[in-house]
DSSP file (Angstrom, degrees, kcal/mol; ACC not computed):
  #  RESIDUE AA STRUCTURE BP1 BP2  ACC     N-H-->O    O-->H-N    N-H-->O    O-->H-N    TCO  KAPPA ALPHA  PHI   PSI    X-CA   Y-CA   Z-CA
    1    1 A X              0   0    0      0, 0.0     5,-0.1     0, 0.0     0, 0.0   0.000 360.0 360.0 360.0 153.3   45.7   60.8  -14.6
    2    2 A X     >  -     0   0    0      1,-0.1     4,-0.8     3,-0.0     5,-0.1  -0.033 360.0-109.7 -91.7-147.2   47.1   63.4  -16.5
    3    3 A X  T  4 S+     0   0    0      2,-0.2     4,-0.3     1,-0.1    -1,-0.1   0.549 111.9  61.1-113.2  11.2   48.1   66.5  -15.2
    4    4 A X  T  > S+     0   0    0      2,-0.1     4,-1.2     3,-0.1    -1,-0.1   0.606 110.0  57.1-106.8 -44.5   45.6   69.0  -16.7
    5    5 A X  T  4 S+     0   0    0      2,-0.2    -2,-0.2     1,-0.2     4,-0.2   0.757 104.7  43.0 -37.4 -46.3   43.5   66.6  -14.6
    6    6 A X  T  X S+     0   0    0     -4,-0.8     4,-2.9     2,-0.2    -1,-0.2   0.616 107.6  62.8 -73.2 -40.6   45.1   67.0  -11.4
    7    7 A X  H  > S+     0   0    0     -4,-0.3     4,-2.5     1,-0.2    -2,-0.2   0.711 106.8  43.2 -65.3 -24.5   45.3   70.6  -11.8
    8    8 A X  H  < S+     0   0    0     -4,-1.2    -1,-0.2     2,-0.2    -2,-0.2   0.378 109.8  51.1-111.7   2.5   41.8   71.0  -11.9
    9    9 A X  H  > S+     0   0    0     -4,-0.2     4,-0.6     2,-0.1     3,-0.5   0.826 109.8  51.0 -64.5 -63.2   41.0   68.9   -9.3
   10   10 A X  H >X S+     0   0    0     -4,-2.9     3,-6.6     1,-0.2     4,-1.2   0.934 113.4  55.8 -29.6 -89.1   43.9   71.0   -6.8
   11   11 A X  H 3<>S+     0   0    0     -4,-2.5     5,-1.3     1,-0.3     9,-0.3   0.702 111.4  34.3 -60.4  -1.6   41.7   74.0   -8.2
   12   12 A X  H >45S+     0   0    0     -3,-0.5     3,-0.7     3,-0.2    -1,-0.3   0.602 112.8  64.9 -95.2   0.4   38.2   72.7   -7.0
   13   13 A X  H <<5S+     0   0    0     -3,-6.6     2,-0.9    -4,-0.6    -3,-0.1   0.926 114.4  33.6 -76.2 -54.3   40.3   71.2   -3.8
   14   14 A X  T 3<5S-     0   0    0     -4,-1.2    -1,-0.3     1,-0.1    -2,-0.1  -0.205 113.2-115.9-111.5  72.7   40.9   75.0   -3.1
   15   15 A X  T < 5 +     0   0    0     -2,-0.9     2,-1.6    -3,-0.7    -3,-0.2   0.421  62.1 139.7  43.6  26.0   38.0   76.5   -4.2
   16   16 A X     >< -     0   0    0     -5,-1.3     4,-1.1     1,-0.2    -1,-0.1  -0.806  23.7-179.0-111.3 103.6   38.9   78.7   -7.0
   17   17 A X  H  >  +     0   0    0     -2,-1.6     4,-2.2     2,-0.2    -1,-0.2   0.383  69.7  56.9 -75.3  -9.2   36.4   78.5   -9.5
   18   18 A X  H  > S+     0   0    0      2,-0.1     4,-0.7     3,-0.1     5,-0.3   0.815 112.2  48.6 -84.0 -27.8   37.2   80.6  -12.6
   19   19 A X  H  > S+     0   0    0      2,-0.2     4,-1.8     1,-0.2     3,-0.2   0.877 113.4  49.5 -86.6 -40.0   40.7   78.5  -12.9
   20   20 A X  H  X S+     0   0    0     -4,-1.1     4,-4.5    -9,-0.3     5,-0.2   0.997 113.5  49.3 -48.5 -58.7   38.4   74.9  -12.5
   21   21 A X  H  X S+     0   0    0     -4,-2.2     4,-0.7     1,-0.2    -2,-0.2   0.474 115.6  36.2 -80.4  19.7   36.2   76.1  -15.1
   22   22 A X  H  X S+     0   0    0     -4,-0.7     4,-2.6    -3,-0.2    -1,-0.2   0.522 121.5  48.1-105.5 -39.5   38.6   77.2  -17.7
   23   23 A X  H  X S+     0   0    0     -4,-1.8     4,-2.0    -5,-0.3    -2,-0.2   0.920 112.7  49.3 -82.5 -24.9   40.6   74.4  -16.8
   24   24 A X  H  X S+     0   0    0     -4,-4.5     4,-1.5     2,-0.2    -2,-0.2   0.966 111.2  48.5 -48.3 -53.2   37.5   72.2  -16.9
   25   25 A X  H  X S+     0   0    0     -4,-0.7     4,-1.9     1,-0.2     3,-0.3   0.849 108.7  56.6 -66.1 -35.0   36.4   73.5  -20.4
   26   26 A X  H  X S+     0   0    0     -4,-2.6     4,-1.8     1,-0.2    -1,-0.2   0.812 105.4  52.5 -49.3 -35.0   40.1   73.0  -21.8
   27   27 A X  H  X S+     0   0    0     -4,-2.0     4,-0.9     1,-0.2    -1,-0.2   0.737 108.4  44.7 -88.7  -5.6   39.9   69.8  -20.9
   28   28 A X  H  X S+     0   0    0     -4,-1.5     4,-2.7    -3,-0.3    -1,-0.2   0.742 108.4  60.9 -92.4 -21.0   36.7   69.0  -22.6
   29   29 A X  H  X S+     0   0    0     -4,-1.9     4,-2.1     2,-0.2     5,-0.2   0.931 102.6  48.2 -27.9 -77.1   37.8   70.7  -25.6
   30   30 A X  H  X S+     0   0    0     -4,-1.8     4,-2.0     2,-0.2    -2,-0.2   0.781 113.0  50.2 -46.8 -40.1   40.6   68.5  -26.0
   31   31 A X  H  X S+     0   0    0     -4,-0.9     4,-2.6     2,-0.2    -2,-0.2   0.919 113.2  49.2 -47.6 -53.4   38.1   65.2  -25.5
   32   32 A X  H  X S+     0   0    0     -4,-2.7     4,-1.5     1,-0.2     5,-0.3   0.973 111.2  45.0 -78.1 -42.7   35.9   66.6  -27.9
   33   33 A X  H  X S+     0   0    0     -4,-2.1     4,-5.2     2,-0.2     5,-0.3   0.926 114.3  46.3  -1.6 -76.3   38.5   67.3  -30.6
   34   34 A X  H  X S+     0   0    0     -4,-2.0     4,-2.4     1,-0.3    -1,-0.2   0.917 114.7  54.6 -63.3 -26.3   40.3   64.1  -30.4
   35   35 A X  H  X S+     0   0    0     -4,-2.6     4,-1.9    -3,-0.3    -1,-0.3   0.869 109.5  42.1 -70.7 -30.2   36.8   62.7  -30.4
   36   36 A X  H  X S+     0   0    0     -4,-1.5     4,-6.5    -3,-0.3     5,-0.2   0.837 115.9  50.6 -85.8 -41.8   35.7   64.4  -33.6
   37   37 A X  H  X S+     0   0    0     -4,-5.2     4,-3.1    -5,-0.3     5,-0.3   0.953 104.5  56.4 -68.9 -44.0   39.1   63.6  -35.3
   38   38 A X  H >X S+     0   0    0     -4,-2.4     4,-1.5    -5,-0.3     3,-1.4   0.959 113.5  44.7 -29.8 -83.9   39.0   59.8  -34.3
   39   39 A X  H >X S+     0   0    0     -4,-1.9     3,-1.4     1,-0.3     4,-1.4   0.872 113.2  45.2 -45.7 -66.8   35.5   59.8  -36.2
   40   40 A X  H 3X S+     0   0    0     -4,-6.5     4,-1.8     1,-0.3    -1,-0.3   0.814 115.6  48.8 -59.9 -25.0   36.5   61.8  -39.3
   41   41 A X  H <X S+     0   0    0     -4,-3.1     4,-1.0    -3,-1.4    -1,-0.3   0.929 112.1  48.2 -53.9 -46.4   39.4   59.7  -39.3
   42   42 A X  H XX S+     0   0    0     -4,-1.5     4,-1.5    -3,-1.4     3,-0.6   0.878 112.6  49.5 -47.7 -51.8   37.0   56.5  -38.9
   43   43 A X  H 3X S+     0   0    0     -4,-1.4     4,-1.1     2,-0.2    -1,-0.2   0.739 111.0  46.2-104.4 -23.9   34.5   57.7  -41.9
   44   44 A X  H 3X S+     0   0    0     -4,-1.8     4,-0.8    -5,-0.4    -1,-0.2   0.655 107.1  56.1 -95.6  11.1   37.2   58.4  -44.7
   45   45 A X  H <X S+     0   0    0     -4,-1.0     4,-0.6    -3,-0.6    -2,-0.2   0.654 115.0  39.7-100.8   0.4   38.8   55.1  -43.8
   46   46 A X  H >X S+     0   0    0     -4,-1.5     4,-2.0     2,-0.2     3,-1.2   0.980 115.4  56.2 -42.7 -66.9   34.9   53.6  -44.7
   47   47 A X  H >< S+     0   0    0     -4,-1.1     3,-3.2     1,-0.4     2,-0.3   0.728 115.2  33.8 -50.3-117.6   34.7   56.2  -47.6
   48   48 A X  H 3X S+     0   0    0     -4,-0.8     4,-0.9     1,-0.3    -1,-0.4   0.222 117.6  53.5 -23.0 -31.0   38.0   54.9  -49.3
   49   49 A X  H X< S+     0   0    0     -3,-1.2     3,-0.5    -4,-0.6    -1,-0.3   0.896 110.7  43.7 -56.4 -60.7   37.6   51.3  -48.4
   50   50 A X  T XX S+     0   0    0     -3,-3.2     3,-2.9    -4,-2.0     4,-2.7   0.986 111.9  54.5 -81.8 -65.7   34.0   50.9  -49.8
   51   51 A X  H 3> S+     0   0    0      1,-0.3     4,-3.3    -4,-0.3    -1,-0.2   0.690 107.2  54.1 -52.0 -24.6   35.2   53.1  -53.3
   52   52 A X  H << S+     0   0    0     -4,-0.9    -1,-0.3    -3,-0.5    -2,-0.2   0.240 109.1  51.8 -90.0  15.8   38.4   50.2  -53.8
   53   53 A X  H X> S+     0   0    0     -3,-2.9     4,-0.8    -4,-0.1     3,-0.7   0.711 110.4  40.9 -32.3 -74.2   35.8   47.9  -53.6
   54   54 A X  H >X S+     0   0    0     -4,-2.7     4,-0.8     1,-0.3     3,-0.6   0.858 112.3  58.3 -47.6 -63.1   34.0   49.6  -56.1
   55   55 A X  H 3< S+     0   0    0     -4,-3.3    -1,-0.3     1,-0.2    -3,-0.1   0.324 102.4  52.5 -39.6 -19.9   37.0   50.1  -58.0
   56   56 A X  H <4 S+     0   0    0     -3,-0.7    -1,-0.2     1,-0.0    -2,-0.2   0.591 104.8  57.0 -62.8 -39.6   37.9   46.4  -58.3
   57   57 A X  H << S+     0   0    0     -4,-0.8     2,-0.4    -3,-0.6    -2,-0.2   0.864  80.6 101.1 -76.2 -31.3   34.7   45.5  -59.7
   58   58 A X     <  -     0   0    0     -4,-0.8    -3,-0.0     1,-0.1    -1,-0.0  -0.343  67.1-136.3 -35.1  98.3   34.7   47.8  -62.6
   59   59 A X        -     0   0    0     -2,-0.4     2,-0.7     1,-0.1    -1,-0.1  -0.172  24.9-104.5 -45.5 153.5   35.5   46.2  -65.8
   60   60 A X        +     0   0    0      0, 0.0     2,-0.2     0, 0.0    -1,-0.1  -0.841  49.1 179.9 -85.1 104.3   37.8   47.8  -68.1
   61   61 A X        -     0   0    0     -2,-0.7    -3,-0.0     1,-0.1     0, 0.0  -0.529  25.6-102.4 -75.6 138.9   35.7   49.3  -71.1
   62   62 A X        -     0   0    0     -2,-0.2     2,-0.5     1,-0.0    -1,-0.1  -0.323  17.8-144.4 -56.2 147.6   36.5   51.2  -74.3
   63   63 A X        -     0   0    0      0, 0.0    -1,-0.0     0, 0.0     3,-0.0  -0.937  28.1-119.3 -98.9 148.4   36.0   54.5  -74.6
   64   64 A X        -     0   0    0     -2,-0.5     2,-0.4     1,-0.1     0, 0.0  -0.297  35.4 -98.4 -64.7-178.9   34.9   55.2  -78.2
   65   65 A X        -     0   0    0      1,-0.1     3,-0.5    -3,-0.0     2,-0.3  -0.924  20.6-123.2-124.3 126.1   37.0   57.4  -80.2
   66   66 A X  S  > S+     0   0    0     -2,-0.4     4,-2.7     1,-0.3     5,-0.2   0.239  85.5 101.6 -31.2 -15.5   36.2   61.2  -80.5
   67   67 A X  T  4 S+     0   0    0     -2,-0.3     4,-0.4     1,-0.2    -1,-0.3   0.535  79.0  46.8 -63.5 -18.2   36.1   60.9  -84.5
   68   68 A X  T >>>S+     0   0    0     -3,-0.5     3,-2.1     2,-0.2     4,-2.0   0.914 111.1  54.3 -98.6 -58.2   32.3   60.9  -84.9
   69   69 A X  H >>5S+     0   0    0      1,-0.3     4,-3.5     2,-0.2     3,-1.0   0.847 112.3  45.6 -31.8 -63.7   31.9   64.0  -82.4
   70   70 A X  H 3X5S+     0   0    0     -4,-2.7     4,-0.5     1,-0.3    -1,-0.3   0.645 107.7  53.9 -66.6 -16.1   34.1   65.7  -84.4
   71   71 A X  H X>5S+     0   0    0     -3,-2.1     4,-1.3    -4,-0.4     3,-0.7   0.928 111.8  47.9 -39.2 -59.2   32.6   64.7  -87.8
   72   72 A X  H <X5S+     0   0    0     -4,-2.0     4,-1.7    -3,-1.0     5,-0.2   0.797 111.3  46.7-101.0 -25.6   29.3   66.0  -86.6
   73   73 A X  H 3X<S+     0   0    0     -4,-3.5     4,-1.4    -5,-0.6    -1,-0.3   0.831 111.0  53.3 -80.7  -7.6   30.5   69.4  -85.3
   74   74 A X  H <X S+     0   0    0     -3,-0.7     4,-2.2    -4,-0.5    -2,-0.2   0.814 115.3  37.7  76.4 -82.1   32.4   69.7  -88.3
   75   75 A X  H  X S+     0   0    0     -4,-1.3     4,-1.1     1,-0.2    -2,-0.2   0.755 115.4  56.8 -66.3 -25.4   28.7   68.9  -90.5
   76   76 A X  H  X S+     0   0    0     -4,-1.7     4,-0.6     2,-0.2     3,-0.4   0.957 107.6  46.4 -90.0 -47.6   27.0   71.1  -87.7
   77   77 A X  H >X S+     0   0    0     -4,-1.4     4,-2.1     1,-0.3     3,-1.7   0.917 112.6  55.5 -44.7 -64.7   29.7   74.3  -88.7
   78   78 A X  H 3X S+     0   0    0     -4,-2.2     4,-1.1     1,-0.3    -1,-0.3   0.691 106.6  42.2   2.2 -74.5   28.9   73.6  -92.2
   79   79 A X  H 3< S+     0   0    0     -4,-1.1     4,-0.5    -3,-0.4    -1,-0.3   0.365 109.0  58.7 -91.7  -3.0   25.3   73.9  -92.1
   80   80 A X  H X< S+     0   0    0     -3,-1.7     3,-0.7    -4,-0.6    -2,-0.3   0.876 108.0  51.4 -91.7 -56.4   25.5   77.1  -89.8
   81   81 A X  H 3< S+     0   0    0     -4,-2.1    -2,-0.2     1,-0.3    -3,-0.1   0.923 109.7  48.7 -56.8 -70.2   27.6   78.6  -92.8
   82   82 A X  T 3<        0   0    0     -4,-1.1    -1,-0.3     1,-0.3    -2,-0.2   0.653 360.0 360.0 -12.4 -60.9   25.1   77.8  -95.5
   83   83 A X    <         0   0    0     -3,-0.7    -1,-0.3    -4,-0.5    -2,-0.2   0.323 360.0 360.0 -70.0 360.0   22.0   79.1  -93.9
């Protein structure tokens, strides 16, 4: 057992109750903590796992090439000027 354990067993042995429950609630603190961090650890090594998955199946594609966008804003400037 550890010793934050022991200590707050000694305080319920001899009755002193603000020093159990403080030392109770520290110790559940720490449980829940470590508990919460376990999990989050747990659900972003799903996360990332599932998404190099994902990432492995993706073909590599072209991207087209910006030249028509810039044509047409180009044609679009153009026609603004005109009017």
């Amino acid at each position: 057992m550890s010793d934050a354990i022991l200590n707050m067993i000694n305080q319920a042995k001899t009755e002193n109750a603000l020093d159990f429950e403080n030392s109770f609630k520290n110790i559940m603190l720490d449980r829940i903590t470590d508990a919460i961090n376990n999990k989050k650890i747990e659900v972003a090594q799903s996360i990332f796992k599932d998404s190099a998955e994902d990432t492995e199946e993706v073909e590599d594609v072209e991207q087209p090439e910006d030249n028509a966008t810039e044509e047409n804003t180009e044609e679009e400037e153009s026609n603004g000027e005109e009017s």
